[in-house]
C-alpha positions in Angstrom: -26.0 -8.7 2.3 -23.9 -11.5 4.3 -26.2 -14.4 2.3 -26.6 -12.8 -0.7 -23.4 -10.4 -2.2 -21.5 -13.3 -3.6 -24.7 -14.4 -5.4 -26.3 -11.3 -6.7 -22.4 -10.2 -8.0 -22.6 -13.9 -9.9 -25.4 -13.3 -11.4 -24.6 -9.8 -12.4 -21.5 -11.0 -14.4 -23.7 -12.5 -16.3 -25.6 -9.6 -17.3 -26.1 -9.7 -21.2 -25.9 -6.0 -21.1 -22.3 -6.0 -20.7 -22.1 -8.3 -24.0 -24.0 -5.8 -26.6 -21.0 -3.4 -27.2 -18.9 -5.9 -28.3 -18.9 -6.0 -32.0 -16.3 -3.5 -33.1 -14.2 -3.1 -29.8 -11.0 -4.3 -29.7 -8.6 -4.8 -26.4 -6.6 -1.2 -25.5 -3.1 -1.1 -25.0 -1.3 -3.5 -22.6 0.1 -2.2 -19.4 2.9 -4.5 -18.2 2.7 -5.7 -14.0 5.4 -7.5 -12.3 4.4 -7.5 -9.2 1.6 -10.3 -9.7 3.8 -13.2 -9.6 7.5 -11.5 -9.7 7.9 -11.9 -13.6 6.8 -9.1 -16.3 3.3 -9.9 -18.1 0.6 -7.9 -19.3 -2.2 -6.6 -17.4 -4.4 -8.8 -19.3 -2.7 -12.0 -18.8 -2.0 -11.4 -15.0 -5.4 -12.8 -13.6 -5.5 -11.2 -10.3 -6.7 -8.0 -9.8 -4.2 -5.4 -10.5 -4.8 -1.6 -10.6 -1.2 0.4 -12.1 -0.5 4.2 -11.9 1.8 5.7 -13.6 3.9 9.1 -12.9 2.1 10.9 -15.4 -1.2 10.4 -13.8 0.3 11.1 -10.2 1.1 14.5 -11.6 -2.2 15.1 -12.8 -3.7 14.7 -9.5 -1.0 16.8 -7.8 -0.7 14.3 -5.1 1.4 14.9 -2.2 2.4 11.3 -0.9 1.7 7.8 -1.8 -1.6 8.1 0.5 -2.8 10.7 -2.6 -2.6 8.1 -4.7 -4.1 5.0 -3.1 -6.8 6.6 -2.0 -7.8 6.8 -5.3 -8.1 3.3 -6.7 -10.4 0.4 -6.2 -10.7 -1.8 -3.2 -8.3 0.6 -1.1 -9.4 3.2 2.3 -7.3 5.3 3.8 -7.7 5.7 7.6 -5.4 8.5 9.0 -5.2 9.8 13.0 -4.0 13.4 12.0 -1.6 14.3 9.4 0.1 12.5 7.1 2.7 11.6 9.3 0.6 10.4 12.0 -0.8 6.6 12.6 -2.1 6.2 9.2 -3.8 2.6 8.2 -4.6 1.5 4.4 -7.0 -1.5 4.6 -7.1 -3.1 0.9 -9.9 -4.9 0.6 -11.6 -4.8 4.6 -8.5 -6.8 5.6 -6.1 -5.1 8.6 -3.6 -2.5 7.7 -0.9 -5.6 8.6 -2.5 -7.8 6.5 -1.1 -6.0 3.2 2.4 -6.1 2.1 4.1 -3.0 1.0 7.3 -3.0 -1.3 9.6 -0.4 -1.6 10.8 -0.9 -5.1 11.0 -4.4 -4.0 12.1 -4.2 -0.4 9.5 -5.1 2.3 8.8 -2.6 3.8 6.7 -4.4 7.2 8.6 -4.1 10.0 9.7 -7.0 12.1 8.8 -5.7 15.1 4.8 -4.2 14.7 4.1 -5.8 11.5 3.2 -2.7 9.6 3.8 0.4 7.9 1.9 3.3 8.7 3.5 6.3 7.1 2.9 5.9 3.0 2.0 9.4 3.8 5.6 10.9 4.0 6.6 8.8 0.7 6.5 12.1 -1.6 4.7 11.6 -4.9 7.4 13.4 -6.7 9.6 10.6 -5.9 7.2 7.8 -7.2 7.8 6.1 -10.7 4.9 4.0 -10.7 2.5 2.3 -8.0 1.6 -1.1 -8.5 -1.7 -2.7 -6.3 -2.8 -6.4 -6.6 -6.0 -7.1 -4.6 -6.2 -10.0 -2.9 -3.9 -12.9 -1.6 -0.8 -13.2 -2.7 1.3 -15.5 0.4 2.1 -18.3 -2.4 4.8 -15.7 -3.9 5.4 -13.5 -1.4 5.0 -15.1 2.4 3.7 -13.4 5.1 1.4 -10.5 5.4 0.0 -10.4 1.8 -3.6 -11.2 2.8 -5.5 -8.4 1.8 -3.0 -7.6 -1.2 0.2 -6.2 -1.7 1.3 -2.7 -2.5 4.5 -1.8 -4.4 6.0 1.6 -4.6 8.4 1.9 -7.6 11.0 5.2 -7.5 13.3 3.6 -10.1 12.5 6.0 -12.9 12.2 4.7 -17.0 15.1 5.2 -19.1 15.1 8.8 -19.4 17.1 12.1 -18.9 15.5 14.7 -16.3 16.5 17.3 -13.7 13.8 18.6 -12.0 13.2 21.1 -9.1 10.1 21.0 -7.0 9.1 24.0 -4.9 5.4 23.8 -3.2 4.0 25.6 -0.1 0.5 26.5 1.2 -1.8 26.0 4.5 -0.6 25.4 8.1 2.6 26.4 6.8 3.4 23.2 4.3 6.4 23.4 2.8 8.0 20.9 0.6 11.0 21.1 -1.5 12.5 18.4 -3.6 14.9 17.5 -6.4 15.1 14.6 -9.3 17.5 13.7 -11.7 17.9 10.7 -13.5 19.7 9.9 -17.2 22.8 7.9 -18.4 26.2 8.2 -16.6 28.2 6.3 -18.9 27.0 4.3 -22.7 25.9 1.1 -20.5 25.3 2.6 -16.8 22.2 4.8 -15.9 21.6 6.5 -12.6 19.0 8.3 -10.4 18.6 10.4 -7.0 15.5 11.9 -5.7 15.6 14.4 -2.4 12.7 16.0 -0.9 12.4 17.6 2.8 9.1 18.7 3.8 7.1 19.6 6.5 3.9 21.4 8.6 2.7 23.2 12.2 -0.2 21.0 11.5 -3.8 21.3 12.9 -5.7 20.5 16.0 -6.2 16.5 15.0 -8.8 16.2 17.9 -12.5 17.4 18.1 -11.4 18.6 21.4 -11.4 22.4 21.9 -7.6 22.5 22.6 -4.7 25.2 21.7 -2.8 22.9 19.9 -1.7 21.6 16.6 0.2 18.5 15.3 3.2 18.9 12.5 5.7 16.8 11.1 9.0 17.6 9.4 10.3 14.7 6.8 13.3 14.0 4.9 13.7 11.4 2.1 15.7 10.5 -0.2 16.6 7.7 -2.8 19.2 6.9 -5.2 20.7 4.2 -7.5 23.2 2.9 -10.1 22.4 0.5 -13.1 25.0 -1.1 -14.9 25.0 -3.2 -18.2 27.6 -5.2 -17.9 27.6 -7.2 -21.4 24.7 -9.1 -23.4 24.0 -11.6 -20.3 25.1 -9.7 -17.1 24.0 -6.6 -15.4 24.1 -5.3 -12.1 22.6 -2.6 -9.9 22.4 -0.7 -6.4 19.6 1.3 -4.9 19.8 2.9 -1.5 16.7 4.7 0.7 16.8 6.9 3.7 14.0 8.7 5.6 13.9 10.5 8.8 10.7 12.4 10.3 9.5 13.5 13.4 6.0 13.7 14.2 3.7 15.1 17.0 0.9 13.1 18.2 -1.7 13.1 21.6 -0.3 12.3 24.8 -1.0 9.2 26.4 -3.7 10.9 29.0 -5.7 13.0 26.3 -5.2 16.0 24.1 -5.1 18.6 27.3 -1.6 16.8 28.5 1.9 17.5 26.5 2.1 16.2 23.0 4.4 13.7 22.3 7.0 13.3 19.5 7.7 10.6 17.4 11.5 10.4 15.8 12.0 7.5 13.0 15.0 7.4 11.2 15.1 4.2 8.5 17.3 3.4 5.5 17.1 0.7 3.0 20.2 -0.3 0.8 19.8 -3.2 -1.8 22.0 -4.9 -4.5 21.5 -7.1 -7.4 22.9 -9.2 -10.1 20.9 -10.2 -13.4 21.8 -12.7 -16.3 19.6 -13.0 -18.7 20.3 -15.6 -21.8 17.7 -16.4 -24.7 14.5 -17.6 -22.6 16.2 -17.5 -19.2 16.7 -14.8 -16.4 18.2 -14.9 -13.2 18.1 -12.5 -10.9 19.8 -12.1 -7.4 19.3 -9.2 -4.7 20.2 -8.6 -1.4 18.4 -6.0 0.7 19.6 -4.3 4.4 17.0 -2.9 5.9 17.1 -0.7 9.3 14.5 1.6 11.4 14.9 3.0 14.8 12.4 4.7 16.2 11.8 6.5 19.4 8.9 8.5 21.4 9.5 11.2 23.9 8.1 14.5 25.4 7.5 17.3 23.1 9.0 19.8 25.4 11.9 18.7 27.3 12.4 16.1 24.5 13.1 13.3 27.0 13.0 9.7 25.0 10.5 7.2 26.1 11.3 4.6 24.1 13.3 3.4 21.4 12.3 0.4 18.8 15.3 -1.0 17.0 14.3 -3.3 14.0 16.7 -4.9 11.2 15.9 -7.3 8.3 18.7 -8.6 5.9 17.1 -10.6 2.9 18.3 -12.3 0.0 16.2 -13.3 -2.9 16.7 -15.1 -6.0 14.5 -15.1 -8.2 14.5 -17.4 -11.7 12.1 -17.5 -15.0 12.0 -19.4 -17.7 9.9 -19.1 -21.1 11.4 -21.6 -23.2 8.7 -23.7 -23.5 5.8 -22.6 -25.7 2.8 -20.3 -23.9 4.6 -21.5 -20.3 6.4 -19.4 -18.1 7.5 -20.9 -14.7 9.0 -18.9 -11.8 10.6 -19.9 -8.9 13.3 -19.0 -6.4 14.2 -19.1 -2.8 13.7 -15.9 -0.3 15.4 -15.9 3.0 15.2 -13.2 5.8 16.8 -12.9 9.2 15.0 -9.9 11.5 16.3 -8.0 14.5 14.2 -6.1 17.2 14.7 -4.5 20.3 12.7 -2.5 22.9 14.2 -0.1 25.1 14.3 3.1 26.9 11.9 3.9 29.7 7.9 4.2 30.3 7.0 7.0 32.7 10.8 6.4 34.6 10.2 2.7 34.4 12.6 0.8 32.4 11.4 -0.7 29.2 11.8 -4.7 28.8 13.6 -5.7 26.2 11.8 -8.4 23.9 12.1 -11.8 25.4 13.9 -13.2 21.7 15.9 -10.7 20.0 15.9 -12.7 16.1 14.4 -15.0 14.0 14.4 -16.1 10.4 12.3 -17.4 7.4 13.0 -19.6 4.3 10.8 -19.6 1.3 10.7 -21.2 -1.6 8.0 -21.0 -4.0 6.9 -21.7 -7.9 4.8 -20.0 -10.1 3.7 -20.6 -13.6 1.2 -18.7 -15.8 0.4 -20.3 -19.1 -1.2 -19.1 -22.2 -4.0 -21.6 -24.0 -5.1 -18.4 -25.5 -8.4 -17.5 -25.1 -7.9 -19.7 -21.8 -5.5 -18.5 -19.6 -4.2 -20.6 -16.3 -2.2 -19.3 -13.3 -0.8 -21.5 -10.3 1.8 -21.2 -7.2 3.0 -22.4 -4.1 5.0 -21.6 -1.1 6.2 -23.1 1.7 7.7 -21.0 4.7 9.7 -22.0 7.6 10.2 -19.6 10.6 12.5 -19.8 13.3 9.5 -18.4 15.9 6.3 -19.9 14.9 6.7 -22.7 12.6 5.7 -23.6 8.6 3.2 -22.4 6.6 2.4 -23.7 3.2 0.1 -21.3 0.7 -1.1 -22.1 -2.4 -3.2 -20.2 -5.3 -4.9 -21.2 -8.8 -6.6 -18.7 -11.3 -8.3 -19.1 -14.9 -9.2 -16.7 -17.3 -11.4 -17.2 -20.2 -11.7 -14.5 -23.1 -15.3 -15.1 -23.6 -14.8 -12.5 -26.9 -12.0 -10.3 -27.7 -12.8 -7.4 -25.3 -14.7 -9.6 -22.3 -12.4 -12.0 -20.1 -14.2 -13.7 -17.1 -11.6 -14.3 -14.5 -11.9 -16.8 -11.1 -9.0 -17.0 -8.4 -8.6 -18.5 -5.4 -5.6 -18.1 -3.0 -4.8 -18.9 1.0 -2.3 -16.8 2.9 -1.3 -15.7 6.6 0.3 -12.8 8.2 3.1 -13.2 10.8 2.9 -13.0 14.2 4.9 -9.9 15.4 7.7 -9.1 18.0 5.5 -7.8 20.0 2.8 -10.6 19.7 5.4 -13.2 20.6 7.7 -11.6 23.0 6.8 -8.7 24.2 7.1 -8.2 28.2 7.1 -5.2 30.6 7.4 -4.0 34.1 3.5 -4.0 34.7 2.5 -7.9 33.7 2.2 -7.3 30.6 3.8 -10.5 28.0 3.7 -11.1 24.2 2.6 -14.9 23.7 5.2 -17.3 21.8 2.5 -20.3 21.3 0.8 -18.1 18.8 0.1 -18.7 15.3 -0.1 -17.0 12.3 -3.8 -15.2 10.8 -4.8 -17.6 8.2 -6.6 -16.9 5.4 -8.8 -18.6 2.5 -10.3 -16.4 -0.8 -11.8 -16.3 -3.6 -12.8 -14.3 -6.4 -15.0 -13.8 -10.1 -14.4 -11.0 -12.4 -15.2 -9.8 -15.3 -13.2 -7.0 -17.3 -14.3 -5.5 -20.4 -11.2 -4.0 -22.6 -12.8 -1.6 -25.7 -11.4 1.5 -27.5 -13.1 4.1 -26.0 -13.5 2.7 -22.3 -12.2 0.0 -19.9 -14.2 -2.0 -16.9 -13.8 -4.6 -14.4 -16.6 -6.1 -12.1 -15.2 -8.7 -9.2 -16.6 -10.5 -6.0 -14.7 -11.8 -3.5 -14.5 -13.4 -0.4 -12.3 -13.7 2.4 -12.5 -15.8 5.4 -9.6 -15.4 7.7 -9.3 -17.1 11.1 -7.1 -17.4 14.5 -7.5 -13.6 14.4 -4.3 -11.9 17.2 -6.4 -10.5 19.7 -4.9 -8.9 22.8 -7.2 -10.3 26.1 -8.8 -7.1 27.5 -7.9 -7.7 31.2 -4.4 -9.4 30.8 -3.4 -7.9 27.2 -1.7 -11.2 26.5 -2.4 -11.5 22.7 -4.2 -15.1 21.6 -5.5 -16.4 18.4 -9.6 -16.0 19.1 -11.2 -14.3 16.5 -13.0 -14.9 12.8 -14.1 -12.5 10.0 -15.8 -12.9 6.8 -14.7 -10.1 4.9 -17.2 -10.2 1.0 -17.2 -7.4 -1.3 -18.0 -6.3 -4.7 -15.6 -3.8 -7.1 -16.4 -2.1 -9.8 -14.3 0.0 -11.8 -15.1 2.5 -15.1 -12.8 4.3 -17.5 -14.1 6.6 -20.3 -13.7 9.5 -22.0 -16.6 12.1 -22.4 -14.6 14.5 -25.0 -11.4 15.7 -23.6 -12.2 14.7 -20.1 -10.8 11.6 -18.6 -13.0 9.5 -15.9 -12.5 7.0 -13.2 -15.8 5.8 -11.3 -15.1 3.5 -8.8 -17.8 1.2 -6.4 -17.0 -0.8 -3.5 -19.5 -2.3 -1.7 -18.8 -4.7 1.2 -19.9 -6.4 4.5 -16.7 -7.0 6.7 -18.0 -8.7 9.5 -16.1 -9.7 12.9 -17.6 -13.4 13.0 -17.0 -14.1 16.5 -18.6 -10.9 17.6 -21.2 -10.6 14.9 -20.5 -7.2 14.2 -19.0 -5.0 11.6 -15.4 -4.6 11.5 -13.6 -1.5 13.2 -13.1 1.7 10.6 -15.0 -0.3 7.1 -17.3 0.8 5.3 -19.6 -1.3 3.5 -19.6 1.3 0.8 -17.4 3.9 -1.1 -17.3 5.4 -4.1 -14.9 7.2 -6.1 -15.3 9.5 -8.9 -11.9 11.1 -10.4 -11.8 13.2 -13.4 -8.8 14.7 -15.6 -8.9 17.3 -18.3 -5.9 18.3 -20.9 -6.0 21.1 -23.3 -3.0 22.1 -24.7 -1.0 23.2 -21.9 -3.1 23.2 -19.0 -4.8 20.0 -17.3 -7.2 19.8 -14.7 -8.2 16.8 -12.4 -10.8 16.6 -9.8 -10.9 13.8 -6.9 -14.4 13.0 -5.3 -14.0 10.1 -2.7 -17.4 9.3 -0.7 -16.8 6.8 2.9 -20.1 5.4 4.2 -21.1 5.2 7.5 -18.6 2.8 9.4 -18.3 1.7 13.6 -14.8 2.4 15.4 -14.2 1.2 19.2 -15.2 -2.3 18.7 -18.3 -1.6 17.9 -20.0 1.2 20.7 -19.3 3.9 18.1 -20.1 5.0 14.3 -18.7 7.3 12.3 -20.8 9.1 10.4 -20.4 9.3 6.6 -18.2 12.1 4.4 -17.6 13.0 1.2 -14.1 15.2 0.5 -13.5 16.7 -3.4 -9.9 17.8 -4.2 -9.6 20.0 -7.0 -5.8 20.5 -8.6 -4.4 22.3 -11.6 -1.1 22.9 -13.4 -0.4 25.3 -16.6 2.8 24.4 -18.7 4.4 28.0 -18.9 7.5 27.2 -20.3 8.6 24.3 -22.3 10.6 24.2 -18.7 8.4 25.7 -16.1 4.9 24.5 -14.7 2.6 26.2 -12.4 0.3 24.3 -10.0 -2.4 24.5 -7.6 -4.3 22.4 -5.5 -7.6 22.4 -3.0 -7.9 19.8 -1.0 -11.5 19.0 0.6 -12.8 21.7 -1.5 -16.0 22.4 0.1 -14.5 22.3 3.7 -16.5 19.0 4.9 -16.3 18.5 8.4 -15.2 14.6 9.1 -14.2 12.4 11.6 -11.5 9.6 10.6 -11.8 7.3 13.7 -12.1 6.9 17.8 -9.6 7.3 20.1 -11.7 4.7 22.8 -8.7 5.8 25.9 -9.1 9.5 25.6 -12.5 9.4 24.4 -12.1 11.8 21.9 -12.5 12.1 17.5 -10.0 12.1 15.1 -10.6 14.4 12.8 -9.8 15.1 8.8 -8.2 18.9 7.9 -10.4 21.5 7.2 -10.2 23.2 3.6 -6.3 23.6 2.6 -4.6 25.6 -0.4 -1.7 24.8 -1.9 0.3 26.0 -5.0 4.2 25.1 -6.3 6.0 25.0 -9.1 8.3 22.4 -11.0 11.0 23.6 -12.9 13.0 20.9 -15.5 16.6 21.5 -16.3 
């Protein structure tokens, strides 16, 4: 597969077959995607590959989080280490969990200090607007960390009036309870609040034959004001704040005391837009602040506390006033905080050696329309305070080879950003971050074809990713160095239809994510998964059914593989009221026993939840 994926994939677009339904189709509706290249355009003219959900079809699937969701779409796997609340990774496209960006309706939600973001799981779906996911590299407008892709959350609702009551509950004694309401505080201001607490006992997330299960409990909420201030100005304020606690194994294996995790994080962000004739300006600044600590289950006894801060301003400005050409640029600044604290086993923790740093960007976009040729370019150069500059760059094309076929080609470099811990770690036991190191880098590219017809919808890409001076901690000294390659290629295909009133999805990945300096596969991939997902509306009941197969895939650098699962989740809902709905949900319907990764230290399985019921109402206001 490693000498022959991009080539067979080539020759596959190709494929005259995909030509012979072309005669009467015409393109469907256009979905609009900012988060491309940080400007609104249409699906069809945003040449990387973007996959959009709306709120309506979140509903349909009854998902619980943003993890529900994702898990669902091209390109994306969803690794998790116990519940949703637990050490969760998304890999989007083979790459590392911190080699994707996630947004929080625009807000970065990486954290200075590890690099990641590992609990989209306690994001409740009830809060979520819209998800937006562009595969593959996006550094050139965004910086750092958007290697495998980025992912943006959206919880600003659409101009409309609700007020809406959640109430759900069903096995290992889920609970979640949450409340929207959004609509017009005044002729030109609009507001919005969402609250949700939730929370489980959990279930024995080990193979091991233990007394024990793992909960959570979660609280989130999120709220805003727009204002219209006249023709040109308006301005607006958005705040976020979550706090969850979460069990997980002790350090020396699943017989010795759980530990508990406490985060508490909160995001508040401000902006100013003018907008006049074929020019907009925007302006937002964004606080952003988690703490999070880790202590004994029992006695409650903190271990450790992690302190990270990021204030960010961005401005951001387009311009369309020149025929088919839209440029974008702006300037994005962001000064982090971290500290380390607390105490390991009545050792005191070591602080990190630097406390801050900060990052300028600027960067230029511009998409323009030769319609049926369409042309994409950007660039961005960033200069950190702690390892240095990076300039990225990306170009795409896109050719509409007949009204409903567009072959597309893109090709894009990018890096993720050293961590706190990677540069300045240090602890009692010899243990040190290194502050020589330098960021991943990576270099892609990609052909696709999408087909756009009445009655169905496709897309067919190949890709491939080389990224290099891989952060690898030494296995003796655990000082982290740049050492490692991978080759991550891949095809995706994607199929939308209707067969009567029922709705499909059918998704393909096929991939070989190979560790180059190893020759091996990487950690937790599989080279395939497919997805099936199926919705069904008649009058007022719907339906929807979620069939996700993982192949086979290795965990513990190599010495062990996970065998292959298939889960099915089965959900329904039946409109009582014009105000009241009814729902019900099965996740892993026929009870399929799975392991989700290795835990190489305790030497034991993580495993998926067994068979679970749940059921809920909503109730509108």
């Amino acid at each position: 597969m490693n000498k022959s994926i991009l080539a067979t994939a080539i020759v596959s677009l190709y494929a005259p077959a995909l030509f012979a339904q072309d005669t009467d189709s015409t393109k469907v509706d256009e979905t609009i995607v900012v988060t491309a290249n940080r400007f609104e355009q249409t699906q069809t003219s945003a040449l990387a590959s973007v996959s959009v959900v709306e709120r309506e079809q979140i509903k349909q699937l009854q998902a619980d989080s943003a993890y529900d969701v994702l898990k669902t779409l091209p390109g994306v796997e969803v690794r998790g280490q116990g519940t949703k609340a637990s050490n969760n990774s998304v890999f989007l496209r083979g790459s590392n969990s911190n080699q994707t960006l996630i947004l929080l309706d625009g807000v970065r939600l990486n954290t200075a200090a590890g690099g990641t973001y590992n609990t989209l799981g306690l994001i409740p779906a009830f809060a979520i607007e819209r998800i937006e996911v562009v595969r593959g590299p996006r550094a050139a407008v965004y910086g750092a960390d958007a290697i495998g892709g980025v992912i943006a959350i959206i919880t600003k609702p659409s101009n409309e009036s609700v007020h809406e009551l959640t109430l759900n509950g069903g096995s290992n004694n889920y609970h979640q309870e949450g409340w929207r309401s959004a609509g017009d505080l005044s002729d030109s201001a609009q507001g919005h609040i969402v609250v949700s607490n939730e929370g489980s006992k959990g279930y024995n997330i080990t193979d091991q034959d233990i007394d024990q299960d793992f909960g959570y409990k979660s609280q989130f909420a999120t709220g805003g004001v727009t204002k219209q201030i006249n023709n040109n100005w308006s301005a607006g304020f958005n705040g976020v704040w979550q706090r969850y606690e979460n069990q997980y194994v002790g350090d020396f294996g699943p017989a010795g005391t759980a530990k508990r995790q406490e985060t508490e994080s909160y995001i508040v962000s401000g902006n100013v837009n003018y907008l006049v004739d074929d020019f907009n300006s925007s302006l937002q600044i964004n606080f952003s602040a988690e703490e999070q600590s880790d202590g004994d289950d029992v006695t409650n006894a903190p271990r450790s506390f992690i302190d990270s801060k990021r204030t960010s301003v961005l401005w951001v400005n387009t311009y369309t006033g020149i025929d088919a050409v839209t440029l974008n640029g702006g300037v994005d600044y962001s000064y982090d905080e971290a500290n380390n604290s607390g105490e390991i086993y009545g050792t005191p923790v070591q602080d990190f050696t630097e406390n801050t740093r900060n990052n300028t960007g600027v960067f230029v976009t511009t998409a323009i329309d030769l319609s049926p040729v369409l042309v994409e370019a950007s660039v961005r150069h960033d200069e950190n305070s702690a390892y240095g500059g990076n300039t990225t760059w990306g170009i795409g094309a896109g050719w509409f080879i007949t009204d409903s076929i567009q072959l597309t080609s893109n090709y894009g470099t990018a890096f993720r950003a050293p961590t706190f811990f990677d540069l300045f770690y240090s602890d009692a036991f010899g243990g040190s971050g290194n502050p020589d190191l330098e960021p991943e880098k990576s270099e892609s590219f990609e052909v696709g074809l999408n087909g756009y017809y009445d009655l169905f919808t496709w897309q067919l890409v190949a890709y491939q990713n080389d990224i290099e001076n891989l952060i690898v901690a030494d296995p003796l000294t655990f000082v982290p160095s740049n050492v490692e390659e991978a080759r991550i290629q891949g095809i995706e295909l994607s199929l939308d239809f209707d067969t009567g009133p029922i709705r499909h999805t059918l998704v393909g990945d096929w991939k070989d994510p190979q560790d180059r300096t190893n020759d091996r596969q990487l950690d937790r991939r599989a080279k395939q998964n497919y997805k099936w997902i199926a919705g069904y509306n008649y009058e007022a009941l719907g339906l929807s059914l979620a069939t996700n197969y993982t192949g086979e895939r290795p965990d513990a650098k190599g010495t062990v593989e996970l065998d292959s699962y298939i889960t099915v989740d089965f959900a329904g809902s039946y409109q009582v009221t014009d105000n009241l709905d009814v729902k019900f949900k099965v996740d892993n319907l026929f009870d399929e026993d799975y392991e989700t990764s290795y835990d190489s230290f305790n030497q034991f399985y993580w495993v998926g939840a067994e068979r679970s019921y749940y059921a809920g109402i909503d109730y509108r206001f």
